[in-house]
C-alpha positions in Angstrom: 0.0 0.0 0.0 1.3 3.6 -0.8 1.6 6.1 1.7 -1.0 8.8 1.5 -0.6 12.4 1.2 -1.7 12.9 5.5 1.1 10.2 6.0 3.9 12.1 3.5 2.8 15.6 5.0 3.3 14.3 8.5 6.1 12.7 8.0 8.1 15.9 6.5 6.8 17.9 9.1 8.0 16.3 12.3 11.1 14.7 10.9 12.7 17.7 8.3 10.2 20.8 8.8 10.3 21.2 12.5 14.2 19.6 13.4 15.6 21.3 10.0 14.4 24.2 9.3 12.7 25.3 12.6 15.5 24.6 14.2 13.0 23.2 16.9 14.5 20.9 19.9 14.2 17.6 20.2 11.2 17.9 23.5 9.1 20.2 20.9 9.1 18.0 18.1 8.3 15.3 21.0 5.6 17.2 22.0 4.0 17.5 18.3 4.3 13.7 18.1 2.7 13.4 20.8 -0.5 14.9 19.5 -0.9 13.8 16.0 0.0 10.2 17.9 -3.5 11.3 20.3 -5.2 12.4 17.2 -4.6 8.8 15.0 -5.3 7.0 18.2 -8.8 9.4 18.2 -9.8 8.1 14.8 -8.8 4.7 14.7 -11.3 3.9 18.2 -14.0 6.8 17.5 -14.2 7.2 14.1 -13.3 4.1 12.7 -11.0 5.3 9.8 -7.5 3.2 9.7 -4.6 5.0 10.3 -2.7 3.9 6.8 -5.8 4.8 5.2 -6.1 8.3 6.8 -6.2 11.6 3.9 -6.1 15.2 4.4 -9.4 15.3 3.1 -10.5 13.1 6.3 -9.3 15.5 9.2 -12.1 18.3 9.0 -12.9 20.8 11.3 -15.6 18.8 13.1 -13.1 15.9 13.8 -10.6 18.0 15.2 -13.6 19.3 17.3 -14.1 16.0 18.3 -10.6 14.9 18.9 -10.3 18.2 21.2 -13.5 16.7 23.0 -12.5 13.6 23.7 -9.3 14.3 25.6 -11.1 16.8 27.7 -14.3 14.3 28.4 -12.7 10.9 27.9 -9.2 11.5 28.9 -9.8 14.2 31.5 -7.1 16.6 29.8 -7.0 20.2 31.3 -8.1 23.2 29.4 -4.5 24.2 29.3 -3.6 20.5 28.0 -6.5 21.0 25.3 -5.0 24.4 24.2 -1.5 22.7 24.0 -2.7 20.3 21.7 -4.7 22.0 19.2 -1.7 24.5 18.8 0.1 21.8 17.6 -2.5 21.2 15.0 -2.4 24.7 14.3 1.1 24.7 13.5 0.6 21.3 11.3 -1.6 23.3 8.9 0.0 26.7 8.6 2.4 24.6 7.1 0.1 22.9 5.1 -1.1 26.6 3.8 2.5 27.0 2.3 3.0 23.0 1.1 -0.7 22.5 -0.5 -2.5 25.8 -1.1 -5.4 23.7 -2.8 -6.5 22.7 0.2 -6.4 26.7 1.5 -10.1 26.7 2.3 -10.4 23.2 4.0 -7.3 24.3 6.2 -8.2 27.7 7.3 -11.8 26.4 9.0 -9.3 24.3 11.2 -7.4 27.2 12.5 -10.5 29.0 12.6 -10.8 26.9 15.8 -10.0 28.9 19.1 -8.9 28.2 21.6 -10.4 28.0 25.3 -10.5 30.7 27.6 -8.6 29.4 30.8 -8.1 30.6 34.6 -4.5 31.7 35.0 -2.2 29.9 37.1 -1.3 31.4 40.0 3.0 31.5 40.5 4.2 29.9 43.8 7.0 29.7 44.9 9.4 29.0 47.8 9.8 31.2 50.8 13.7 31.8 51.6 13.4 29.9 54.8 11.7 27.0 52.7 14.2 26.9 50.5 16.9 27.3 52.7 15.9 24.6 54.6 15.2 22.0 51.7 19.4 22.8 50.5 20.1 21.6 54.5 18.9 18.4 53.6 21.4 16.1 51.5 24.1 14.1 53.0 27.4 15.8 52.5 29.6 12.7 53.7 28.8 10.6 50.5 29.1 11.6 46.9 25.7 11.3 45.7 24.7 13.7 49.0 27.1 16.2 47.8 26.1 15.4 44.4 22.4 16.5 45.3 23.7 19.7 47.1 25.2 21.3 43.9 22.6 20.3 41.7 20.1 21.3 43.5 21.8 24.7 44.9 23.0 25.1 40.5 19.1 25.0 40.2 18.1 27.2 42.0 21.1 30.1 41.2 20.8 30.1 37.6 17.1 29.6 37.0 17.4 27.0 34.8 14.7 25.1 33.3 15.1 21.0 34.1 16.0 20.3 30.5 19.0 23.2 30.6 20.1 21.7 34.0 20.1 17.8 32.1 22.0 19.2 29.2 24.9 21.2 31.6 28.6 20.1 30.5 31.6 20.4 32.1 32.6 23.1 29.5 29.6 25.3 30.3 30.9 26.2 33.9 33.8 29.5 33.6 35.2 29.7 37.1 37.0 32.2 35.9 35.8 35.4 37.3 33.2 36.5 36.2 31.9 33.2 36.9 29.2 32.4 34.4 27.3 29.3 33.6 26.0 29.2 30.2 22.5 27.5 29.3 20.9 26.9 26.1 17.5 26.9 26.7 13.9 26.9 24.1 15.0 27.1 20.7 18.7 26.3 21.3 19.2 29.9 22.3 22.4 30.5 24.4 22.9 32.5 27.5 25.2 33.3 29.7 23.9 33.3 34.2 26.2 34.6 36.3 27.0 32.8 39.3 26.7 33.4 43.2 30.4 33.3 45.0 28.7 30.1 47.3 27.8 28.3 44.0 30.8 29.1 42.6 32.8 27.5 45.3 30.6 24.2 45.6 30.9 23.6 41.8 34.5 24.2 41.9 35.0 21.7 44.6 32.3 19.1 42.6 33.8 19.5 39.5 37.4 18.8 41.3 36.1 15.8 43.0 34.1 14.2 40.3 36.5 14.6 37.1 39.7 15.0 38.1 41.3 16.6 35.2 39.1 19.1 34.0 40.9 19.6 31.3 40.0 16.0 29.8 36.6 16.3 30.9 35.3 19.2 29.1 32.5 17.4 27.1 30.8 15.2 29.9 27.6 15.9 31.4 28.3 17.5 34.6 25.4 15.8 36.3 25.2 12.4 36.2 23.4 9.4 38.2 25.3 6.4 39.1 25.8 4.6 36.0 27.4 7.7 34.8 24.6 8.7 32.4 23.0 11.9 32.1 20.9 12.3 34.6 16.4 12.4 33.5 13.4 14.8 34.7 11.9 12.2 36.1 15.9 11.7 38.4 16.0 15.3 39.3 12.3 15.4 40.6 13.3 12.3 42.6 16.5 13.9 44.0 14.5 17.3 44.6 11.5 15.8 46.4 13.7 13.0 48.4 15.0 16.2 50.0 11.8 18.5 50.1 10.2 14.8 51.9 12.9 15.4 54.5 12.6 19.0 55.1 8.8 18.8 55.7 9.4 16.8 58.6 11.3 19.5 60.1 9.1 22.7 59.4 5.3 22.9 58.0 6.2 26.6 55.5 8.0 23.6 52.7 5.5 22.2 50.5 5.0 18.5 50.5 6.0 17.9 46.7 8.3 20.6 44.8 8.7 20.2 41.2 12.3 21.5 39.4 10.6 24.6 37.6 9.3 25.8 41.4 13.2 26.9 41.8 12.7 28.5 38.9 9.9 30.5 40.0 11.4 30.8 43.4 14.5 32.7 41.9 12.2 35.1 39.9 10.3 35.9 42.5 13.4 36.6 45.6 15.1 38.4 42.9 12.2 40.8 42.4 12.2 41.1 46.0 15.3 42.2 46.0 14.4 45.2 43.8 16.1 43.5 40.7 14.7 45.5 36.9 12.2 43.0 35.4 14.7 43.5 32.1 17.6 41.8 34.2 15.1 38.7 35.5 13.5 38.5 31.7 17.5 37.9 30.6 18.4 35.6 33.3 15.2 33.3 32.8 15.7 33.2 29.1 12.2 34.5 28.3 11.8 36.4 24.8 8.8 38.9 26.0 9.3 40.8 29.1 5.5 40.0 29.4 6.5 36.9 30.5 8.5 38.0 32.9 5.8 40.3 34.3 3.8 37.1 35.6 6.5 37.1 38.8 5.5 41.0 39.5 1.4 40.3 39.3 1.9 37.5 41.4 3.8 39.0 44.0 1.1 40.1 46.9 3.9 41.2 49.4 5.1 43.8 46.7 2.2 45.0 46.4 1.1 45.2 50.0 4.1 47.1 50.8 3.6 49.6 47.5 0.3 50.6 48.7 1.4 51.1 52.6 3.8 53.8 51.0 1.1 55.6 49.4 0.3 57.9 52.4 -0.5 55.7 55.4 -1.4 58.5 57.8 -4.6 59.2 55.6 -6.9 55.8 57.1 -6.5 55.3 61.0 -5.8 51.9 63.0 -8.1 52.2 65.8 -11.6 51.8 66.3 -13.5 54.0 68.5 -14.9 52.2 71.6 -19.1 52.5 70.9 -20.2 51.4 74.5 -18.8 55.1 75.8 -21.5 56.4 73.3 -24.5 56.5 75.1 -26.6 58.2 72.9 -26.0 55.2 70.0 -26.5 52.8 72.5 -29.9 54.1 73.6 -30.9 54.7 69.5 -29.9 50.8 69.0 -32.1 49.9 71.7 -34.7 51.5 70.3 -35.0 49.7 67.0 
């Protein structure tokens, strides 16, 4: 059986399209797979239509309605998951305008679809004591204690996302000063985090005690688990967690489970604290729009609180006047 023109679209797209000319990473391209996998598993159980049998002409808007459906109903996907999702689709056939423009018509009522309005997230994130307290927690008299200590404390100091902490070599740490670690993050974009002098120092001894010859060991991933291989998401959440486990025993303000990306937030946030330009935290974190950035400064109540106690306090009081030495109100309450 020949491929069909769905199969040879799809085909370009995820594996030259996205990788090649995009420029995409290899978690994004994942992530469209991911869908269009959803989507053929959608029609193969609901709609009956084989997936080697599966046209262009078949995916209408009305099945990508129901496709969007069924993993909210069926598969109990979030709003935000849904979203996710059909901007994958999206992206699918704005290709498709460029690759088959006889099909214009037939594509556009897909991206016609919109998306669904959702609540926004609200932005926790650690409390310096919290934090503090969880960084107490590994066991500096073995390897993998001190291990966790760096990695965790690396985390945490430059902001990274998970996948830019996985991908760390030993070439990407400059102790000398200013000492910078550098990331590439979304889109295989590079930049440079400076580093604290404390983070500095633990790395130095870390990257002493765990390679030897630096020198030699330029290209090996500076985090690894104990077979030596780069470490996973799913290993850093244990490591992180393992230690946020121990800390809650010790203090109720840490949270009972702490994903990676809270340190990210955390950073964000104690940085804004500290009075540090929204430019400067939009450059650290990697993000393209300052907009992003701005989430951390809407979500910060305490800022806020203390903005608006600045704006002339003396004009509202904090005492109430004691009613019972007014007779006169007492005697008109107790006549109604």
């Amino acid at each position: 059986m020949s491929p069909t023109d769905f199969a040879k679209a799809l085909s370009h797209y995820l594996g030259i399209y996205l990788p090649g000319q995009r420029n995409l990473s290899t978690n994004t391209v994942k992530s469209y797979r991911d869908t269009f996998k959803l989507l053929l598993t959608y029609c193969q159980k609901n709609r009956s239509v084989p997936v080697e049998r599966l046209c262009l002409k078949d995916i209408d808007k009305s099945l990508v309605l129901g496709f969007l459906d069924w993993l909210e109903e069926t598969r109990h996907n979030s709003i935000s998951t849904r979203n996710q999702r059909l901007a994958c689709i999206h992206g699918f056939y704005r290709y498709m305008h460029i690759e088959d423009p006889t099909g214009l018509l037939h594509y556009q009522q897909i991206l016609s679809i919109p998306s669904k309005k959702t609540t926004a997230a609200t932005v926790s994130h650690l409390t310096p004591e919290a934090l503090k307290l969880i960084l107490a927690q590994p066991d500096t008299s073995t390897f993998s204690g001190r291990r966790d200590l760096v990695l965790l404390s690396t985390l945490y100091d430059t902001g990274a996302r998970v996948q830019e902490l996985i991908d760390l070599r030993v070439r990407d740490i400059r102790f000398d000063p200013p000492a910078i670690v550098t990331l590439t993050g979304k889109g295989r974009k590079v930049r440079q985090v400076p580093m604290s002098k404390n983070t500095e120092s633990l790395l130095t001894q870390y990257v002493c005690e765990a390679f030897g010859d630096i020198t030699g060991a330029a290209d090996q991933t500076l985090f690894y688990n104990r077979m030596r291989s780069k470490l996973t998401r799913a290993g850093i959440s244990y490591i992180l967690n393992k230690h946020v486990q121990q800390a809650c025993l010790k203090s109720s303000s840490v949270p009972k489970k702490v994903n990676p990306h809270l340190m990210r937030h955390t950073k964000a946030m104690l940085l804004l604290q500290a009075g540090v330009n929204l430019i400067y935290i939009r450059d650290l974190l990697g993000h393209v729009d300052i907009a992003t950035t701005e989430i951390y400064a809407r979500a910060d109540t305490e800022m806020k609180r203390k903005a608006i106690e600045k704006a002339y306090p003396e004009i509202i009081g904090n005492k109430l006047p004691h009613w019972t030495k007014d007779g006169n109100l007492l005697s008109w309450l107790s006549t109604l």
